[in-house]
PDB file of N, CA, C and O in Angstrom, chain B, residues numbered from 101:
ATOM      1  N   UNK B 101      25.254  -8.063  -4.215  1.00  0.00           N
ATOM      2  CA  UNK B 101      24.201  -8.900  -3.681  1.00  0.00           C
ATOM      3  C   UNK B 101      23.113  -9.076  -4.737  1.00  0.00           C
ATOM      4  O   UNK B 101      22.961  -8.371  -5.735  1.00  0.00           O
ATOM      5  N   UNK B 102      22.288 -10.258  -4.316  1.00  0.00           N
ATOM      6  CA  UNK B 102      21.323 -10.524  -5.725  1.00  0.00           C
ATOM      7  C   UNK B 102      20.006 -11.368  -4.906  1.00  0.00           C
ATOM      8  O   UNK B 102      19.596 -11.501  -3.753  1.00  0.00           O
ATOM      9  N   UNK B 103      19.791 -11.645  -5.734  1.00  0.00           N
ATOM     10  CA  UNK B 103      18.355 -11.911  -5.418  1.00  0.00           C
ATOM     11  C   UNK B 103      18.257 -13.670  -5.738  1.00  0.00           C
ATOM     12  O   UNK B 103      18.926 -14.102  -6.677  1.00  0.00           O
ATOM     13  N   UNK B 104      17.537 -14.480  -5.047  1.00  0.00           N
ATOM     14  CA  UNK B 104      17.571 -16.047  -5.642  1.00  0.00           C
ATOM     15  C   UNK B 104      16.330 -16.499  -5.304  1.00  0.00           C
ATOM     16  O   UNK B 104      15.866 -16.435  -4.166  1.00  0.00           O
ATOM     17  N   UNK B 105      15.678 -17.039  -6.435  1.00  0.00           N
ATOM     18  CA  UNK B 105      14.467 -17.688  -6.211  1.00  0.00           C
ATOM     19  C   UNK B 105      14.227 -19.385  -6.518  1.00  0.00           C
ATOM     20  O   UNK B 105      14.690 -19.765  -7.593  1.00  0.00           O
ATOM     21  N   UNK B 106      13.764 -20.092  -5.936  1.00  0.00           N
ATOM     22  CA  UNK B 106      13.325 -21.956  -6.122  1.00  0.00           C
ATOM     23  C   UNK B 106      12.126 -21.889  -6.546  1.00  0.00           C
ATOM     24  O   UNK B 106      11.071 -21.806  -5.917  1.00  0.00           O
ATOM     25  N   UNK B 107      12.389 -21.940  -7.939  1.00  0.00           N
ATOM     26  CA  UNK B 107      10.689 -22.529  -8.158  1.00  0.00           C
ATOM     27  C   UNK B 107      10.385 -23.955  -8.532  1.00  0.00           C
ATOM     28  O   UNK B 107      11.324 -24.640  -8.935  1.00  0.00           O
ATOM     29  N   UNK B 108       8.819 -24.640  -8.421  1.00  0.00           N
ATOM     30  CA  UNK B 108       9.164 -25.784  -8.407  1.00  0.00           C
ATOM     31  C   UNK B 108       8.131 -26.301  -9.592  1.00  0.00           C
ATOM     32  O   UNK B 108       7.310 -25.481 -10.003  1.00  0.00           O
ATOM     33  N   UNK B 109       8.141 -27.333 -10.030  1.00  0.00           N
ATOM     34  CA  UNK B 109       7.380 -27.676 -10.990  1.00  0.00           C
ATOM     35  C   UNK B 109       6.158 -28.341 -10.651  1.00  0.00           C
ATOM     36  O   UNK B 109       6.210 -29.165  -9.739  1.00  0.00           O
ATOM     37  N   UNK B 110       5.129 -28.141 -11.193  1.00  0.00           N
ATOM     38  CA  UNK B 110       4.083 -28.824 -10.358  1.00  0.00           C
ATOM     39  C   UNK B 110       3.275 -29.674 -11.473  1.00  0.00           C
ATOM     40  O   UNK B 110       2.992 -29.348 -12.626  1.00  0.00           O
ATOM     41  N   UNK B 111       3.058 -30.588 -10.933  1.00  0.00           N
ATOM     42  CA  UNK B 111       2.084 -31.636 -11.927  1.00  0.00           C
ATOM     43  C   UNK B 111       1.161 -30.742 -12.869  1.00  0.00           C
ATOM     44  O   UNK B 111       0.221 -31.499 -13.108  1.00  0.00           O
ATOM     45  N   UNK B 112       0.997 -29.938 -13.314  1.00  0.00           N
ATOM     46  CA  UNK B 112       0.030 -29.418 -13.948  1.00  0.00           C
ATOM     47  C   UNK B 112       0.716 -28.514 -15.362  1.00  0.00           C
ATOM     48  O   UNK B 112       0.041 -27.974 -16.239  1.00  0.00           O
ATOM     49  N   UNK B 113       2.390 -28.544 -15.268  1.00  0.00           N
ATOM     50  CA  UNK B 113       3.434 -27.955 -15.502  1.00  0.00           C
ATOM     51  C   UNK B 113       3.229 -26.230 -16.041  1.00  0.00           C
ATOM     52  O   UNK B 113       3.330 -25.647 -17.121  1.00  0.00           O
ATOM     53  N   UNK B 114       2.887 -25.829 -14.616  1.00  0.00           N
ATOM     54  CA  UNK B 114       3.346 -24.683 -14.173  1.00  0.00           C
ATOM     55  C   UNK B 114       4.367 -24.706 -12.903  1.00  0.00           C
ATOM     56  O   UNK B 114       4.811 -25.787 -12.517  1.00  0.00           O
ATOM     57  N   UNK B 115       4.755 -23.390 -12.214  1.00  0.00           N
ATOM     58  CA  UNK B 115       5.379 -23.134 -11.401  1.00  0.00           C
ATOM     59  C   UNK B 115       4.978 -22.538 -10.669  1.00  0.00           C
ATOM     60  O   UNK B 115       4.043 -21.738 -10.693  1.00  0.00           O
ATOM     61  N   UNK B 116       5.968 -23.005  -9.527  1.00  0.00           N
ATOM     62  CA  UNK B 116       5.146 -22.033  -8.065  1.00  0.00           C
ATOM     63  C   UNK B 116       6.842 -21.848  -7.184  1.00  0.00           C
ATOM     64  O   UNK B 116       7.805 -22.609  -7.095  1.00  0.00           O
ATOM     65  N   UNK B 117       6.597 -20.622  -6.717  1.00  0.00           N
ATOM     66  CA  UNK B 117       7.968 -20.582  -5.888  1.00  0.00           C
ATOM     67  C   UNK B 117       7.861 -21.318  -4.394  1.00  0.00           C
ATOM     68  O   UNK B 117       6.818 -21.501  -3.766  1.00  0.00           O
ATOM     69  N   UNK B 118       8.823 -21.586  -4.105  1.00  0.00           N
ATOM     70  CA  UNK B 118       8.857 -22.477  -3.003  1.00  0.00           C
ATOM     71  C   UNK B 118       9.785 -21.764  -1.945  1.00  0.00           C
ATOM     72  O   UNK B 118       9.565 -21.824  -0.735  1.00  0.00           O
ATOM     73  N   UNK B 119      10.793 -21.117  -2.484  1.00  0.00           N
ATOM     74  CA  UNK B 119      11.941 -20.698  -1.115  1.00  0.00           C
ATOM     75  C   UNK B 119      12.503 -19.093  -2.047  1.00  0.00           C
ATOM     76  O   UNK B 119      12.328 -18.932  -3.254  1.00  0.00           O
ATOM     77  N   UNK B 120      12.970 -18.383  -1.398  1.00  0.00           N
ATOM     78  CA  UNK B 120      13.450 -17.364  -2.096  1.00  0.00           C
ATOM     79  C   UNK B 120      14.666 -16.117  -1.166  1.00  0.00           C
ATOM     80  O   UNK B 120      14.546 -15.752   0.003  1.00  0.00           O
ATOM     81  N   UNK B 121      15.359 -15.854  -1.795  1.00  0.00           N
ATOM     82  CA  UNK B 121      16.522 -15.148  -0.803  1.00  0.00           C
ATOM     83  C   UNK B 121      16.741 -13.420  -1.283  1.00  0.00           C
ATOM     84  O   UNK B 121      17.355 -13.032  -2.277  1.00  0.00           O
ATOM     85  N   UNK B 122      16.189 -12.749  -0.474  1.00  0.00           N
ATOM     86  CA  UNK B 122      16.194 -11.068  -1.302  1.00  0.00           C
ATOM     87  C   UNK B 122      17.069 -10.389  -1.252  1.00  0.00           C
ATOM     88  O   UNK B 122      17.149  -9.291  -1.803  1.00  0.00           O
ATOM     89  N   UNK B 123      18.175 -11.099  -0.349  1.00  0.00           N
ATOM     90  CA  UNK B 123      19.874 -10.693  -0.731  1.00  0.00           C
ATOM     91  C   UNK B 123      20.994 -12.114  -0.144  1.00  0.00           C
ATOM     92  O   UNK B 123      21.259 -12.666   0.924  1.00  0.00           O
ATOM     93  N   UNK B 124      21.332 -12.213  -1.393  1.00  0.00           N
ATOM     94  CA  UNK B 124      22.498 -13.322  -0.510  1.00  0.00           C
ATOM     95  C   UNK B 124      23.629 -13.026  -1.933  1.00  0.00           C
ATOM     96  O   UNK B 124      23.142 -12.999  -3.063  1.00  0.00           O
ATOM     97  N   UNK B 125      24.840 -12.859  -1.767  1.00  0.00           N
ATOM     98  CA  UNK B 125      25.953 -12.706  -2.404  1.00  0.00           C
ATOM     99  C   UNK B 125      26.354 -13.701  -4.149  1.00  0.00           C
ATOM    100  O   UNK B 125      26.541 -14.918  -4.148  1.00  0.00           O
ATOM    101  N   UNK B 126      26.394 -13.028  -5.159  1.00  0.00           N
ATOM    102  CA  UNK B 126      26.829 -13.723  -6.614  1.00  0.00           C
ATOM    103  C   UNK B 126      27.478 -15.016  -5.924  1.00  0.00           C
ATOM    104  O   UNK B 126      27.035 -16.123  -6.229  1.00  0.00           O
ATOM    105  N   UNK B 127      28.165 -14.934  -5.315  1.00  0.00           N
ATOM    106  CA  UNK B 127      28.918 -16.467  -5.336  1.00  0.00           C
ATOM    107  C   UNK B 127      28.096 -17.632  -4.665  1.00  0.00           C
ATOM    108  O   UNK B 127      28.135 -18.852  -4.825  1.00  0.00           O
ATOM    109  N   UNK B 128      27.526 -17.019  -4.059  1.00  0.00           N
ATOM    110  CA  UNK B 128      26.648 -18.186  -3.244  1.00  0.00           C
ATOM    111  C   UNK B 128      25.437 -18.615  -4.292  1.00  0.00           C
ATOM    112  O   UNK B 128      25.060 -19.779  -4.428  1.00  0.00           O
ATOM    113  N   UNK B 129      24.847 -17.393  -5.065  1.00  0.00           N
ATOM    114  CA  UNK B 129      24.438 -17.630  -6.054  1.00  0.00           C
ATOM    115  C   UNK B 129      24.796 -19.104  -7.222  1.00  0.00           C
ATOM    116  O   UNK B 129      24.101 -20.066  -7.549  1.00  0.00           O
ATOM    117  N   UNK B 130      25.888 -18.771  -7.509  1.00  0.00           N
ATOM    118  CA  UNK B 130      26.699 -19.660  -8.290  1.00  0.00           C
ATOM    119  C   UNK B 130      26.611 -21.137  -7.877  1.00  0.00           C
ATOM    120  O   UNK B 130      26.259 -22.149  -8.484  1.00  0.00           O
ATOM    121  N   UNK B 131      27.045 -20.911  -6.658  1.00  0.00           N
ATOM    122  CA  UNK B 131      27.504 -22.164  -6.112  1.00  0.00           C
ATOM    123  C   UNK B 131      26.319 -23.359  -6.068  1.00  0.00           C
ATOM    124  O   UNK B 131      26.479 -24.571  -6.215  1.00  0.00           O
ATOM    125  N   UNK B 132      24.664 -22.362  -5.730  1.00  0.00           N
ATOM    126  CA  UNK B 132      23.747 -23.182  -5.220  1.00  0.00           C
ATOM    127  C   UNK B 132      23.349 -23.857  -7.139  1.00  0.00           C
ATOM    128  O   UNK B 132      23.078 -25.024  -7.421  1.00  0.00           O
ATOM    129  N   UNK B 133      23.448 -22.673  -8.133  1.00  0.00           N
ATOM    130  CA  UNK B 133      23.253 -23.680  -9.260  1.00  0.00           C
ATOM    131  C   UNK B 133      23.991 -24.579  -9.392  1.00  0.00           C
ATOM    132  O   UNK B 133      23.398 -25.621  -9.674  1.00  0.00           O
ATOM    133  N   UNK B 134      25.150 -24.674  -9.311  1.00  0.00           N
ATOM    134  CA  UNK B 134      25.966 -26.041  -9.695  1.00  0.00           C
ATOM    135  C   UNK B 134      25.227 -27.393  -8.918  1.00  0.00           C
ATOM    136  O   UNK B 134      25.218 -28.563  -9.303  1.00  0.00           O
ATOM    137  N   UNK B 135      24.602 -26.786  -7.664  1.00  0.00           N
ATOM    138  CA  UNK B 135      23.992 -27.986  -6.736  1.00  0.00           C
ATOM    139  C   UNK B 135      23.026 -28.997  -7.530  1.00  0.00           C
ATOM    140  O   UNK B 135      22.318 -28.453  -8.378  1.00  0.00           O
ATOM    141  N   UNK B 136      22.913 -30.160  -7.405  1.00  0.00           N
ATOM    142  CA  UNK B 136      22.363 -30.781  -8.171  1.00  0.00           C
ATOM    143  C   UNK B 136      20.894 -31.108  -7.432  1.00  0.00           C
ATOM    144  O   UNK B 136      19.902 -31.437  -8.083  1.00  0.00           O
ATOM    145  N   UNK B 137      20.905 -30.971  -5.993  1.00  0.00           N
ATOM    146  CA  UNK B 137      19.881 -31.163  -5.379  1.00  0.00           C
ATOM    147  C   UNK B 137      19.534 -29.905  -4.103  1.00  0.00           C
ATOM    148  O   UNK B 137      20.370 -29.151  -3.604  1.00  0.00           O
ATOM    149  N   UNK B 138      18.052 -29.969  -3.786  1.00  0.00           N
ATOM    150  CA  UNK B 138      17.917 -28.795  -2.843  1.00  0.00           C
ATOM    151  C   UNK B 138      17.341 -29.615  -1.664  1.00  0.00           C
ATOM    152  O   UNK B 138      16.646 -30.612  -1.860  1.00  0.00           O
ATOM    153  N   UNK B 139      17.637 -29.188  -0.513  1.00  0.00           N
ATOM    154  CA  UNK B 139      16.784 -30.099   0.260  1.00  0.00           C
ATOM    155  C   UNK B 139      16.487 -28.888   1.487  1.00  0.00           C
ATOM    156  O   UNK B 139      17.200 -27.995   1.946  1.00  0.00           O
ATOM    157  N   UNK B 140      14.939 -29.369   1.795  1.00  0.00           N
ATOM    158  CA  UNK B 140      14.240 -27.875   2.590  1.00  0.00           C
ATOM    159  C   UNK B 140      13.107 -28.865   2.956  1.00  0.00           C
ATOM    160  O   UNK B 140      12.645 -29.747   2.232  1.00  0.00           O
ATOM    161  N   UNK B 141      12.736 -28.533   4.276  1.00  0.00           N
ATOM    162  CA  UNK B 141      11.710 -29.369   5.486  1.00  0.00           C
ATOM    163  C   UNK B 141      12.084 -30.569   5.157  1.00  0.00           C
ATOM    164  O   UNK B 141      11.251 -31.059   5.919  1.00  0.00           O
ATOM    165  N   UNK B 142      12.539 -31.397   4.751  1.00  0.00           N
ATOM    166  CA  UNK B 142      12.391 -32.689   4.838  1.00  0.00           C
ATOM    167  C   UNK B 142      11.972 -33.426   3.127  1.00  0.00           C
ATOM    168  O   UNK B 142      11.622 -34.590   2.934  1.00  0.00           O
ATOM    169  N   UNK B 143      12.113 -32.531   2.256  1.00  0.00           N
ATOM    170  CA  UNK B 143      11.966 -32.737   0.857  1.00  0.00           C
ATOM    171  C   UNK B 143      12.928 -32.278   0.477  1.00  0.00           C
ATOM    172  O   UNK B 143      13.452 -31.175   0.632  1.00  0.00           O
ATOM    173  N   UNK B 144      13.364 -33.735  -0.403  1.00  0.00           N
ATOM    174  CA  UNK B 144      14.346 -32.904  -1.729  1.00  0.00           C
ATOM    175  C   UNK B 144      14.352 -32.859  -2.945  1.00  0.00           C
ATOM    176  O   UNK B 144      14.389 -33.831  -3.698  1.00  0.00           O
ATOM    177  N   UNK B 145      14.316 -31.703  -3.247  1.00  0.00           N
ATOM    178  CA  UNK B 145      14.437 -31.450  -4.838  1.00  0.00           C
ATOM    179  C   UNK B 145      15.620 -31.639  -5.666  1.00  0.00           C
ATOM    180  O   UNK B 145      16.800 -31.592  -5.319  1.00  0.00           O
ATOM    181  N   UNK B 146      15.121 -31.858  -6.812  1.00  0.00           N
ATOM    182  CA  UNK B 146      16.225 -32.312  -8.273  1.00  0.00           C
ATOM    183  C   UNK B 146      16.040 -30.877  -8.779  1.00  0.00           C
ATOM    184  O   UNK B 146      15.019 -30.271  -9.104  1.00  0.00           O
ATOM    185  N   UNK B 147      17.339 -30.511  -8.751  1.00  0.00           N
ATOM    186  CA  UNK B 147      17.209 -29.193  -9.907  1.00  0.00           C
ATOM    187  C   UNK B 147      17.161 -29.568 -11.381  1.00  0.00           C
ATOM    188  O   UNK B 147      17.747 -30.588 -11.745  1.00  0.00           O
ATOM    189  N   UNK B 148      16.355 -28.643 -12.445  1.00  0.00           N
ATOM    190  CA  UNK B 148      16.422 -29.274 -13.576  1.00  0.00           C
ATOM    191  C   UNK B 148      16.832 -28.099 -14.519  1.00  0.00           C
ATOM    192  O   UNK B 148      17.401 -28.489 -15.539  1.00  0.00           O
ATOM    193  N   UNK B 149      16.642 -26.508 -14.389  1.00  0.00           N
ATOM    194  CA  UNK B 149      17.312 -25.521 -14.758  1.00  0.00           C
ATOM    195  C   UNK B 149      17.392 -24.562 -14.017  1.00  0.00           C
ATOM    196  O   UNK B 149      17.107 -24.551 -12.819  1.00  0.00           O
ATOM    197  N   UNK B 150      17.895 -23.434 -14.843  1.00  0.00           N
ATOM    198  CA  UNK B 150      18.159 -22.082 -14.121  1.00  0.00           C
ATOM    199  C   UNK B 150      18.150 -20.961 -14.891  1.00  0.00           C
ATOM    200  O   UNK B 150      18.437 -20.978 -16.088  1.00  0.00           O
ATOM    201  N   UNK B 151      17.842 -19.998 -14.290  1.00  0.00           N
ATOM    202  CA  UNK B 151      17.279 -18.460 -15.325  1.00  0.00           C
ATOM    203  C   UNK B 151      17.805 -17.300 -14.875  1.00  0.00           C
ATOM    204  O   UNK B 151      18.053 -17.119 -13.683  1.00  0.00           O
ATOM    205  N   UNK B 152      18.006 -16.470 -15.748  1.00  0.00           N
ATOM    206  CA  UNK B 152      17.592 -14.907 -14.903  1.00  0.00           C
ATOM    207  C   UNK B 152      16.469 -14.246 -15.508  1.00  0.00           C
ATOM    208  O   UNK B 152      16.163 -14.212 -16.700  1.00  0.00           O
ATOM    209  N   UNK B 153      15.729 -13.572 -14.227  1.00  0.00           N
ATOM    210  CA  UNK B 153      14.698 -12.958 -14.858  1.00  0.00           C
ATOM    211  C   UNK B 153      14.680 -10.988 -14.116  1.00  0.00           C
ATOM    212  O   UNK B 153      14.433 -10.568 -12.985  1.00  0.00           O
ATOM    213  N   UNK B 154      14.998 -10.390 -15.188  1.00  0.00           N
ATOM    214  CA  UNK B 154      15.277  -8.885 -14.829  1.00  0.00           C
ATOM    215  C   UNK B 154      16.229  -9.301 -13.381  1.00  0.00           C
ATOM    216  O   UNK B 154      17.372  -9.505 -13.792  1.00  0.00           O
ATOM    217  N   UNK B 155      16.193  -9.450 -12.237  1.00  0.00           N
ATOM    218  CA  UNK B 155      17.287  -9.015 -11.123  1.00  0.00           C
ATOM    219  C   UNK B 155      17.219 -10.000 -10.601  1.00  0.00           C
ATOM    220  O   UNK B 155      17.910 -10.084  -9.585  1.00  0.00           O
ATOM    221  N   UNK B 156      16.324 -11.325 -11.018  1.00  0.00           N
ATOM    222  CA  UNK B 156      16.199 -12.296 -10.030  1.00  0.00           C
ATOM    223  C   UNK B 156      16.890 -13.491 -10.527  1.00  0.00           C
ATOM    224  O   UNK B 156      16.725 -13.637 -11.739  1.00  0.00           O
ATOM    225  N   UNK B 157      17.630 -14.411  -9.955  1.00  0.00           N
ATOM    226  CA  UNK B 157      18.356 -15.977 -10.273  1.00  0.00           C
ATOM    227  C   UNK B 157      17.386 -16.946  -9.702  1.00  0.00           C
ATOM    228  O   UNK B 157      17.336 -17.246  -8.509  1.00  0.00           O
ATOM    229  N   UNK B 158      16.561 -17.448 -10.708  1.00  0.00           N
ATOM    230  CA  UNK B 158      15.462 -18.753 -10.412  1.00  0.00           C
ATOM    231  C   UNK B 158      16.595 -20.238 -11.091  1.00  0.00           C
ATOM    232  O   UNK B 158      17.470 -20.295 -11.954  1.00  0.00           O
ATOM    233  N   UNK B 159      15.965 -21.252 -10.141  1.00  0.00           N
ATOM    234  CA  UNK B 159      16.862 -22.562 -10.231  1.00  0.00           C
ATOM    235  C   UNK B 159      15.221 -23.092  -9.971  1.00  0.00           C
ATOM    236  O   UNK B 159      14.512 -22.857  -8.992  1.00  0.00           O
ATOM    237  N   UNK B 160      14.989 -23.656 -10.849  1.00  0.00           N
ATOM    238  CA  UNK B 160      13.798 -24.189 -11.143  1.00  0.00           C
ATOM    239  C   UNK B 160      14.121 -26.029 -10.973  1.00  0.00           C
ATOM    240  O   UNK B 160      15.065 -26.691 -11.403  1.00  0.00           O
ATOM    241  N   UNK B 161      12.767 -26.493 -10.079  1.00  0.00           N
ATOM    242  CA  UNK B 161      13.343 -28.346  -9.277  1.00  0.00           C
ATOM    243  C   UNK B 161      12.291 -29.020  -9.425  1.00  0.00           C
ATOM    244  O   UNK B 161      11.232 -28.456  -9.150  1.00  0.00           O
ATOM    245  N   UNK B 162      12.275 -29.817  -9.697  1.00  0.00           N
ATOM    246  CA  UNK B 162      11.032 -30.893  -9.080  1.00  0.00           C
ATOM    247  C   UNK B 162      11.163 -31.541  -7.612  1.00  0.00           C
ATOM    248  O   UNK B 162      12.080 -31.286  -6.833  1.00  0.00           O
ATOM    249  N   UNK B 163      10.391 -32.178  -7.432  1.00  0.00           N
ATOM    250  CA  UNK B 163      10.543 -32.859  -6.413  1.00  0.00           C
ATOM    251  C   UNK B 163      10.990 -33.909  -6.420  1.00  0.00           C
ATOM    252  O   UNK B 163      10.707 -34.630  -7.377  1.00  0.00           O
ATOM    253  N   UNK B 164      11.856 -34.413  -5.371  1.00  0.00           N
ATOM    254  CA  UNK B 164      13.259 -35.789  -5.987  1.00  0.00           C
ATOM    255  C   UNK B 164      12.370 -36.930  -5.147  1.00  0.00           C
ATOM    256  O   UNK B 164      11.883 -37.935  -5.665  1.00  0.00           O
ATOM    257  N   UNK B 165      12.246 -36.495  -3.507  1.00  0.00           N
ATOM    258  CA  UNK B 165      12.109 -37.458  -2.892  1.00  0.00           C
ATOM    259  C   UNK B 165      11.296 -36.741  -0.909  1.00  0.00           C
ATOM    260  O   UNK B 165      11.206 -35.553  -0.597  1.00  0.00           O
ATOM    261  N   UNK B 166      11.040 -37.480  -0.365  1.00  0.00           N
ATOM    262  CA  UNK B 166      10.121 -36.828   0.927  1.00  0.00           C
ATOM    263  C   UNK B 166      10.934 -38.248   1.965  1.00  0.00           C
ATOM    264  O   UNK B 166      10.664 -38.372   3.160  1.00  0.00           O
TER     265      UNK B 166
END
């Protein structure tokens, strides 16, 4: 199990996390980077990369569309 974090880019180009998962399984992991888009309340994000940082998997998005 691993850890997954969404962070998002913000006009000012920093980051801010938006959604985050403190256990969900490597493969699901995997799967959500290949995703090209995230969609959560009614916004969707464009993914634009992805990281590891010490234990955590960040997939870093902008915002696509509302």
């Amino acid at each position: 199990m691993g850890k997954l974090e969404y962070r998002l880019l913000k006009p000012d180009d920093t980051f801010v996390s938006i959604y985050h998962y403190q256990s969900i399984e490597l493969e699901q992991i995997l799967a959500r980077r290949e995703c090209e888009f995230f969609v959560k309340e009614g916004v969707t994000y464009k993914q634009t990369s992805s990281a590891v940082e010490d234990d955590i998997h960040i997939i870093y998005v902008k915002e696509h569309e509302r």
